[in-house]
C-alpha positions, 0 to 999 in steps of 0.5 A, spaced: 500 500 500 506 505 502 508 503 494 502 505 491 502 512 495 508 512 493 507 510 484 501 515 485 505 521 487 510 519 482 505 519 477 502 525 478 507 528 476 509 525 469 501 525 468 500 533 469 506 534 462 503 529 458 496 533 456 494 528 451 496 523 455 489 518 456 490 518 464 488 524 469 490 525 475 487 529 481 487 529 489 488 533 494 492 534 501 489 536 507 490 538 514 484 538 520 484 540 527 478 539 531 476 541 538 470 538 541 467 539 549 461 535 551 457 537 556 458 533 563 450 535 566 448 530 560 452 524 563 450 520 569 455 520 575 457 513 573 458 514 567 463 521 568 469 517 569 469 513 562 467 519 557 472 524 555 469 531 555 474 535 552 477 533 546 483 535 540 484 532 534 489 532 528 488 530 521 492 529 515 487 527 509 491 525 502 486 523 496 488 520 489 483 520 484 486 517 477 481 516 471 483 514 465 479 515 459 481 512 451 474 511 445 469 508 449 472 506 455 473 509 462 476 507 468 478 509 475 481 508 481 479 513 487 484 513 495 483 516 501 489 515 506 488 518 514 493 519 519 490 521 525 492 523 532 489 526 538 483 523 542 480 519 538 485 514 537 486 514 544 478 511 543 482 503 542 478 499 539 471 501 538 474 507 533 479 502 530 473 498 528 468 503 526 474 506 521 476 499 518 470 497 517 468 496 508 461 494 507 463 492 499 464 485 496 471 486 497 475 489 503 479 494 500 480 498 507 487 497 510 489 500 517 497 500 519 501 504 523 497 502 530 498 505 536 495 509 542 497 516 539 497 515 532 494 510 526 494 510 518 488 508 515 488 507 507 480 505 504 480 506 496 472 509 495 472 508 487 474 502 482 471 502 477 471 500 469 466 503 465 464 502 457 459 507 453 456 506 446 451 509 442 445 510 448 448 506 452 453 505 458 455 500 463 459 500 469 462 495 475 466 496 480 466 501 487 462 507 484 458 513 486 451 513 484 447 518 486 439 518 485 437 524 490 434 530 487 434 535 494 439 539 498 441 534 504 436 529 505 435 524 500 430 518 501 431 516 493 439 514 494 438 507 496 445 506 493 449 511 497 446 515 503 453 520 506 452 523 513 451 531 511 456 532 518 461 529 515 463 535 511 471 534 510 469 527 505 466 531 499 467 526 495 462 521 500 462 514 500 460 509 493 458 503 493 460 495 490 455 495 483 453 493 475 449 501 473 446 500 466 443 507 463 439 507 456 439 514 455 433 514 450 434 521 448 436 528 451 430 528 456 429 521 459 433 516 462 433 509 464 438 506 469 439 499 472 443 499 478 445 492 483 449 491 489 450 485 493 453 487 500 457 483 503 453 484 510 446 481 506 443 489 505 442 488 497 440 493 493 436 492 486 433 497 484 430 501 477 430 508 476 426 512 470 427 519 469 423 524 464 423 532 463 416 535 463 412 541 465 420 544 465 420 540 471 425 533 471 421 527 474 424 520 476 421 514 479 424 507 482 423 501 483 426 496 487 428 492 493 433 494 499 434 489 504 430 484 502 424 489 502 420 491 496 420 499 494 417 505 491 420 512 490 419 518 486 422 525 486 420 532 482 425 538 481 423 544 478 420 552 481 415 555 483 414 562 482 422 563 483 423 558 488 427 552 487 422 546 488 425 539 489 422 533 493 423 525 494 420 519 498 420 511 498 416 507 500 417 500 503 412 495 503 411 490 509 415 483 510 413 478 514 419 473 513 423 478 514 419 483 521 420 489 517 414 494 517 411 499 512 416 505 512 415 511 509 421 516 507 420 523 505 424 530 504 422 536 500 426 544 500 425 549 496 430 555 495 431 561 492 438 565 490 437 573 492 440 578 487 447 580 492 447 572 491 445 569 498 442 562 497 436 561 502 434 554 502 428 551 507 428 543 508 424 538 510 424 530 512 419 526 515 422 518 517 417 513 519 423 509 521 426 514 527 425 510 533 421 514 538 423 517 544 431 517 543 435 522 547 440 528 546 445 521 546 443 519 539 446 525 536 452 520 537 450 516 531 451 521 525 455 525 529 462 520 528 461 519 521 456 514 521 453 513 515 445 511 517 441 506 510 436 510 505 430 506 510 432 510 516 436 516 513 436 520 520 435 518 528 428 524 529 422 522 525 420 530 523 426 534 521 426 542 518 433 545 515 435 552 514 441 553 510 445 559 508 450 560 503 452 568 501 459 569 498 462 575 500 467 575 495 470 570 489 475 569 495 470 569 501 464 564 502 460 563 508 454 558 510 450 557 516 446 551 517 441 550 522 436 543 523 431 542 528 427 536 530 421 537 535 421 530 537 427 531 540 427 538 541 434 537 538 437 542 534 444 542 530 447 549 528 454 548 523 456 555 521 463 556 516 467 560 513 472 559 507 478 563 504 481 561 498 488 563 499 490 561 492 488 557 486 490 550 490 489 553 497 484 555 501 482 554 509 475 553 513 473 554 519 467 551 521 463 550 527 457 545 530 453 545 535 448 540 538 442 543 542 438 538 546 433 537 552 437 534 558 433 528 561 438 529 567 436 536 569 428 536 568 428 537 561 433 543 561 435 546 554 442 547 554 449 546 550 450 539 549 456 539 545 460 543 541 466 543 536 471 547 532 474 545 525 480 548 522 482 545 515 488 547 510 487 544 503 492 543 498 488 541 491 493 538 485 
């Protein structure tokens, strides 16, 4: 694996002088550090000794995408590798098994350079070879496929749910799967996606998309973890407004205790005349289980990736989000969810220098808001954290 980081880099180099060359070679260096602070008050006494209240971490994050591109044939090979330092290496066990867990066909995830400060993890995210001829193209391998049509929330994307929290992984996660797509003309599509997962969860769907009335219509069909499901999506506008929208619904099977469940999102958006973009969200997910705690937060909090079946941990959620750029060299946004299940609510706010053409510097914030079970429901801070991040891009 240190050899091909190594092949890469080196390729890269040669690769960028050849502009006829069939290969292309992009990635980026990145460097992150994080200060987080938990709330103790939400903790039981016995529990205060065992958690880490106060936490610091540093990342190095290196990424290689190499395409490559000759008559009707694409390939491509994506890698991410992360050494990491700080708090959450000190976890032990239960971060190494988070981080070294690959739920393709084959296991592509490798962990080394173990210890108690510091560890390296290398995971390659695309590998894929595709083939395009006339109205039709084919694809294997470890690819993104992405069929959501709103903002944050996307029931529709039965092959490649992200976590919208984790922010510092812009390419988001892809998936083992055979894509065919017919493009019958300009307007419509129609595209056959199968992926077997290596933990039993596969996926088998059928994707038809048309333009009508100047909105972009989509319609599925499939099964997702052995259970049969329907979903559709609109996108268009309404008097100036964006409007996009999506739902799945997955029908009841017995043999299997699963439930009817419906999943749905929709957003409309707006972009003002001194650039501002306004977008207003919302979700509903029958499948959030009911009466969580401020506690659930942990599971989209820690880069896990939740199922397109239950895309979030509250049942209704409403989003707010803004975009405004100061400057072409300055950008800011500032993001806030709101869930009344659990009268909890998210504020992510950001703000980004592009200090060159290949550098540009984050900051970034995000704030989880929740009732204390501990405190008579008392709304307070729960956790607080901070990221600076310093990106080379090649």
């Amino acid at each position: 694996m240190k050899k091909l980081l190594v092949i890469l880099l080196l390729a890269s180099l040669g690769l960028q002088a050849q502009e006829e060359s069939p290969w292309q070679l992009t990635g980026y260096l990145k460097y992150l550090a994080s200060y987080s602070q938990v709330n103790k008050a939400y903790f039981p006494p016995e529990l205060h000794s065992e958690t880490s209240f106060n936490n610091f971490d540093q990342l190095l994050h290196n990424r290689f995408d190499l395409r490559y591109y000759k008559g009707g044939w694409t390939g491509g090979i994506g890698m991410r590798t992360r050494l990491f330092q700080g708090a959450s290496v000190e976890k032990g066990e239960s971060f190494y098994q988070g981080l070294d867990k690959d739920a393709g066909l084959a296991d592509l995830s490798f962990l080394y350079w173990k210890s108690d400060q510091v560890l390296m993890h290398t995971i390659i995210d695309r590998l894929w070879l595709q083939y395009e001829i006339e109205k039709w193209s084919f694809r294997l391998g470890r690819q993104r496929i992405n069929w959501g049509m709103t903002s944050v929330f996307n029931p529709n994307d039965l092959l490649n749910q992200y976590n919208f929290l984790d922010f510092d992984y812009e390419e988001r996660p892809g998936v083992d799967a055979l894509r065919v797509q017919f493009f019958p003309n300009f307007s419509s599509q129609l595209e056959l996606a199968i992926a077997p997962g290596r933990d039993e969860i596969n996926t088998a769907a059928l994707l038809y998309r048309n333009n009508a009335y100047l909105y972009d219509f989509q319609f599925i069909a499939g099964f997702y973890d052995a259970q049969a499901t329907l979903g559709g999506g609109w996108a268009g506008s309404i008097g100036g407004f964006g409007f996009k929208g999506e739902a799945n619904y997955y029908f009841e099977n017995n043999q299997e205790a699963k439930s009817e469940v419906l999943v749905a999102a929709a957003d409309v958006d707006y972009v003002f005349s001194n650039g501002l973009y306004l977008t207003l969200g919302y979700l509903y997910n029958q499948s959030a289980a009911e009466g969580l705690g401020v506690l659930a937060f942990s599971n989209v909090s820690d880069g896990q990736v939740l199922s397109p079946r239950n895309p979030y941990i509250y049942r209704n959620t409403a989003l707010l989000s803004l975009n405004y750029p100061f400057n072409p060299l300055i950008n800011g946004s500032l993001t806030g969810m709101y869930s009344p299940d659990g009268n909890s609510t998210i504020i992510f706010p950001s703000i980004s220098y592009s200090l060159s053409t290949n550098w540009d510097i984050l900051v970034a914030g995000q704030f989880f808001l929740a009732d204390n079970d501990l405190a008579a429901q008392e709304y307070d801070a729960f956790a607080n954290s901070l990221f600076l991040r310093l990106k080379w891009s090649f």
